[in-house]
C-alpha atoms as a printed R data frame, in Angstrom:
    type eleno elety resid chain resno       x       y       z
1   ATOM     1    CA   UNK     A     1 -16.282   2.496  18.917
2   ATOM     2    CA   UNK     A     2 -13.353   0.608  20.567
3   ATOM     3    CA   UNK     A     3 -12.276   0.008  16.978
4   ATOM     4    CA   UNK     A     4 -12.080   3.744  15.853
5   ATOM     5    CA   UNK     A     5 -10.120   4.803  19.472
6   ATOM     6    CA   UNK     A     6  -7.406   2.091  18.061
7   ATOM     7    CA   UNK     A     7  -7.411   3.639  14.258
8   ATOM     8    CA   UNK     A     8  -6.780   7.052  15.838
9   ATOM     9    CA   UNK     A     9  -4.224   6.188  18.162
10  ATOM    10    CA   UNK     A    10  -2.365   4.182  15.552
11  ATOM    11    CA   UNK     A    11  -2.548   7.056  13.087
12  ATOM    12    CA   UNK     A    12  -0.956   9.488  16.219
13  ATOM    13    CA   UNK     A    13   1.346   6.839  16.665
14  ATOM    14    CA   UNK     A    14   2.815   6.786  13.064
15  ATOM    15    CA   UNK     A    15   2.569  10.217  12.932
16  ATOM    16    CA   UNK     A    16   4.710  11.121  15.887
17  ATOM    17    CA   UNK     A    17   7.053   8.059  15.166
18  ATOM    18    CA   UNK     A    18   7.812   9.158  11.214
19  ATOM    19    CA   UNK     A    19   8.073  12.955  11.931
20  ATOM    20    CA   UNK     A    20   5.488  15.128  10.602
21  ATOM    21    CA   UNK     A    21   4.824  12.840   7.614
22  ATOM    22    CA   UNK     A    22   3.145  14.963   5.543
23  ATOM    23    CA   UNK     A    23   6.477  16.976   5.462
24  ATOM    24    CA   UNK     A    24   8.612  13.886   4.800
25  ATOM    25    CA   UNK     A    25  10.029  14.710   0.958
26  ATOM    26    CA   UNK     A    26  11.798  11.057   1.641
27  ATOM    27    CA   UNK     A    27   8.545   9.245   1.785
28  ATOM    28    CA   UNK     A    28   7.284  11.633  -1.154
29  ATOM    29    CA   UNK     A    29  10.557  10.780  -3.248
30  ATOM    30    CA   UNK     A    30  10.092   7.251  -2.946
31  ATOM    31    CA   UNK     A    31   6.387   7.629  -4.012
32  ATOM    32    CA   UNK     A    32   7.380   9.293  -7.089
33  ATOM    33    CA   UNK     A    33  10.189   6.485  -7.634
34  ATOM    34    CA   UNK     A    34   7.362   3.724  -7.060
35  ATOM    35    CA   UNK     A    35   4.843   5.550  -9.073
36  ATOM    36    CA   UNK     A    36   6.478   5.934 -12.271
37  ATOM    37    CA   UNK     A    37   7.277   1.895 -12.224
38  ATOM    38    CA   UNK     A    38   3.908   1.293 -11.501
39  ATOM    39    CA   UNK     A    39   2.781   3.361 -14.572
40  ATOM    40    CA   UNK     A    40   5.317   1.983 -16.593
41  ATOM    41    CA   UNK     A    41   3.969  -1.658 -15.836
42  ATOM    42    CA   UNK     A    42   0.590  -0.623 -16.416
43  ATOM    43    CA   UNK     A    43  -0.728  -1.381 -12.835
44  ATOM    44    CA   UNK     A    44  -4.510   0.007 -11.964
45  ATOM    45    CA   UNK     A    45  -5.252   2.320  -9.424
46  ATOM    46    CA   UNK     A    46  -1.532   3.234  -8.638
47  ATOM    47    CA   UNK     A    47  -2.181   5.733  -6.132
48  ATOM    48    CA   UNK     A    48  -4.359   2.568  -3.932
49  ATOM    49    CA   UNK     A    49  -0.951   0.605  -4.540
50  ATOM    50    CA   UNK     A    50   0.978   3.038  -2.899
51  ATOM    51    CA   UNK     A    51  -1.012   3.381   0.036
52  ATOM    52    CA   UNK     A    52  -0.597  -0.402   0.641
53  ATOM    53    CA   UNK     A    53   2.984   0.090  -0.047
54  ATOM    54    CA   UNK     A    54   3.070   2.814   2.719
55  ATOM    55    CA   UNK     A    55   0.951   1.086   5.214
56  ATOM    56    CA   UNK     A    56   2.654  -2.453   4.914
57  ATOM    57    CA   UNK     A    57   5.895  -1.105   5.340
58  ATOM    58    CA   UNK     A    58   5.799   1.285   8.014
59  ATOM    59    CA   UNK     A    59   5.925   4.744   6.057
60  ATOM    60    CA   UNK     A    60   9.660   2.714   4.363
61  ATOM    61    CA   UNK     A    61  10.524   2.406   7.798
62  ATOM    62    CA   UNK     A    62   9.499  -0.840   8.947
63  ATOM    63    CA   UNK     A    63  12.922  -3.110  10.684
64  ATOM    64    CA   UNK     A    64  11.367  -6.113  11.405
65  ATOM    65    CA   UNK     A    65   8.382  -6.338   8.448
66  ATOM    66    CA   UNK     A    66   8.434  -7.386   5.343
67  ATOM    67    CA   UNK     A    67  10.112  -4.179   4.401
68  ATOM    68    CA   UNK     A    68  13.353  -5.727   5.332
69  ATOM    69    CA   UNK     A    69  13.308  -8.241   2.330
70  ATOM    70    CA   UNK     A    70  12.030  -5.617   0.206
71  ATOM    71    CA   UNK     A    71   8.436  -6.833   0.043
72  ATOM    72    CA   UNK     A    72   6.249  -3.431   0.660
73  ATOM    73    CA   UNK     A    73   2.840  -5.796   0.361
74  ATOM    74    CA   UNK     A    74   3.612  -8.191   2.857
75  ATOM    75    CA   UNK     A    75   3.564 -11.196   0.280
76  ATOM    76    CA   UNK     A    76   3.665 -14.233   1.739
77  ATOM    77    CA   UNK     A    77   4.842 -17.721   0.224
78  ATOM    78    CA   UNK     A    78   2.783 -21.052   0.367
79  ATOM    79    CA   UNK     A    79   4.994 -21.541   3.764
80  ATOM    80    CA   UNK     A    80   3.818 -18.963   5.422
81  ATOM    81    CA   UNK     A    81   6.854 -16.636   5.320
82  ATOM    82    CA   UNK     A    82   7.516 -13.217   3.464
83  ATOM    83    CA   UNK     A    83   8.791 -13.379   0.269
84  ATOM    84    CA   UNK     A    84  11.505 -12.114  -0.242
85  ATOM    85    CA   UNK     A    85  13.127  -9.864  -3.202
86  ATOM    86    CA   UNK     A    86  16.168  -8.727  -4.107
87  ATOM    87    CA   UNK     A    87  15.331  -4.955  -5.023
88  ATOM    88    CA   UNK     A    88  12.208  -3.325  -4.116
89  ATOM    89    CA   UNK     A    89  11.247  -3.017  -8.542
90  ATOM    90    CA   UNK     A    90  11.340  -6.960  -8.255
91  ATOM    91    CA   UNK     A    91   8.642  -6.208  -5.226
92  ATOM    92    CA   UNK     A    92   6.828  -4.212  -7.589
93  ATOM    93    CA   UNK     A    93   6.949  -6.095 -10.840
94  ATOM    94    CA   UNK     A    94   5.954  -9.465  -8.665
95  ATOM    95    CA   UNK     A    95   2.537  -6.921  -7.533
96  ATOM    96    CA   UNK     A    96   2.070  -6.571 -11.019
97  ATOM    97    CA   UNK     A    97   1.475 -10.144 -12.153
98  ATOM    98    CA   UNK     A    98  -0.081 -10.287  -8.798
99  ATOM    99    CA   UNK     A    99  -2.914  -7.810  -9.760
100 ATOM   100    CA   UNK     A   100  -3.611  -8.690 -13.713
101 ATOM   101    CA   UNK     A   101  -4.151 -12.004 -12.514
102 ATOM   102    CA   UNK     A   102  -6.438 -10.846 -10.840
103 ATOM   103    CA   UNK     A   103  -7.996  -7.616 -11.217
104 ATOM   104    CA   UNK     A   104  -9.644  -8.329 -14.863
105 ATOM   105    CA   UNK     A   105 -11.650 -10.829 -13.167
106 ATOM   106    CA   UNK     A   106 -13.087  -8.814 -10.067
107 ATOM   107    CA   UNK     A   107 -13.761  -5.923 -12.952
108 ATOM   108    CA   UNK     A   108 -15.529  -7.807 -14.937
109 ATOM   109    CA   UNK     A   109 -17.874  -9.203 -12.386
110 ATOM   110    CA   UNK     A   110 -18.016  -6.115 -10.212
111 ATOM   111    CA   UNK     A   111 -18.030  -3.225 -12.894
112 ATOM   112    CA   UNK     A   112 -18.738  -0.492 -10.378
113 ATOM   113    CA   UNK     A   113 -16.558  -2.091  -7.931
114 ATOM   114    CA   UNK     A   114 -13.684   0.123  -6.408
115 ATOM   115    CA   UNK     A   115 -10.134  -0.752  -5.465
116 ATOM   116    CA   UNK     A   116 -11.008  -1.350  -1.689
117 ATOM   117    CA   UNK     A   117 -13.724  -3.576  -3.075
118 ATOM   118    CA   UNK     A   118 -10.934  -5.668  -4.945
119 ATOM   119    CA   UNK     A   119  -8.678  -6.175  -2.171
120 ATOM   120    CA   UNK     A   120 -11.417  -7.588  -0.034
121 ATOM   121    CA   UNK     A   121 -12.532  -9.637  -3.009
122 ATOM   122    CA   UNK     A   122  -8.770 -10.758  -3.272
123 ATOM   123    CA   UNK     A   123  -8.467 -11.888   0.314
124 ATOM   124    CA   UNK     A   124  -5.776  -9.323   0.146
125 ATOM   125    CA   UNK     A   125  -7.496  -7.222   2.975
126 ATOM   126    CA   UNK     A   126 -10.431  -8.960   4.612
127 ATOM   127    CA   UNK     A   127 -10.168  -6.309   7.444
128 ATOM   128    CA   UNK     A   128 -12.246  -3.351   7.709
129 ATOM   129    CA   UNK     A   129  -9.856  -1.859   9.643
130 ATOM   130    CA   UNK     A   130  -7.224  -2.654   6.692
131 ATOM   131    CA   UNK     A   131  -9.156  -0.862   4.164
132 ATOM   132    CA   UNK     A   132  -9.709   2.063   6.471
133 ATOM   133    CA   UNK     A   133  -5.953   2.438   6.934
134 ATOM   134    CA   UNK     A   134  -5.415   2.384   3.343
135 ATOM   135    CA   UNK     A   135  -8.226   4.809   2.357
136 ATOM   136    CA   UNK     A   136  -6.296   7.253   4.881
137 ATOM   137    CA   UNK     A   137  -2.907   6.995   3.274
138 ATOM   138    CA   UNK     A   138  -4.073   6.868   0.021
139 ATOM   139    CA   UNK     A   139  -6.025  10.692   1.094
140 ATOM   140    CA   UNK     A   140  -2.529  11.349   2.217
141 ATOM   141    CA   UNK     A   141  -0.931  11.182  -0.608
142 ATOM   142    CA   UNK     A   142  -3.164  12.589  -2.935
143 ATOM   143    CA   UNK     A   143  -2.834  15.575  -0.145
144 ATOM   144    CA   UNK     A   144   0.432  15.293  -0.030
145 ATOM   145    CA   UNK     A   145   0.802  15.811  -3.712
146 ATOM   146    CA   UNK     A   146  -1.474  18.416  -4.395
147 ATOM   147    CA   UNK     A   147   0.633  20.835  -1.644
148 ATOM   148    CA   UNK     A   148   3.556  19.686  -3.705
149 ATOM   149    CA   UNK     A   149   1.917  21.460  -7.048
């Protein structure tokens, strides 16, 4: 129960820190901007992607995250530190490789398996709590879009 008090006070937290999100055509712009590389690399699940993009960076907001080297995963190197990338496409391109290293493999021994699944399977997000998070945004944005249409 604790656990839940903290996921809704961080959710009022971002929401009354980043404006009234759902209204924030910068966030949706971006989104858009992210999506179409995604698609263009050929990256499962894009909308999933973008709601760790979103959460890991602060709603594109984040000063002292990864955001700042324009990783919007939170990648870390073998040294512990972010990795970091000259544009936010090289960000995307690296989460690319990233996931077709990966994802085939997960697929093919999970074949029901959903996206959430895979990033716990890929150590990516071990935390309930994580995948809860992300599961919001990516509600979000699939909300977000639909009042767009």
């Amino acid at each position: 129960m604790k656990k839940i008090k903290i996921l809704l006070l961080t959710m009022i937290i971002c929401s009354s820190s980043f404006g009234n999100i759902k209204n924030d055509s910068i966030v949706l712009e971006r989104l858009d901007n992210i999506k179409v590389l995604l698609d263009s690399l050929g990256v499962e699940e894009g909308v999933y992607v973008l709601a760790q993009a979103v959460y890991e960076s602060g709603w594109f907001e984040c000063k002292s995250c990864s955001w700042r080297y324009n990783n919007m995963f939170g990648f870390k190197g073998q040294d512990g530190k972010y990795i970091r990338f000259k544009t936010w496409e090289d960000c995307i391109v690296y989460y690319a490789k990233w996931q077709k290293a990966r994802y085939p493999k997960y697929k093919a021994k999970y074949p029901n398996g959903d996206y959430l699944g895979f990033l716990k399977w890929s150590n990516f997000a071990v935390s309930e709590d994580y995948r809860k998070q992300i599961k919001w945004v990516y509600e979000w944005i699939l909300d977000a879009w639909a009042e767009e249409d």
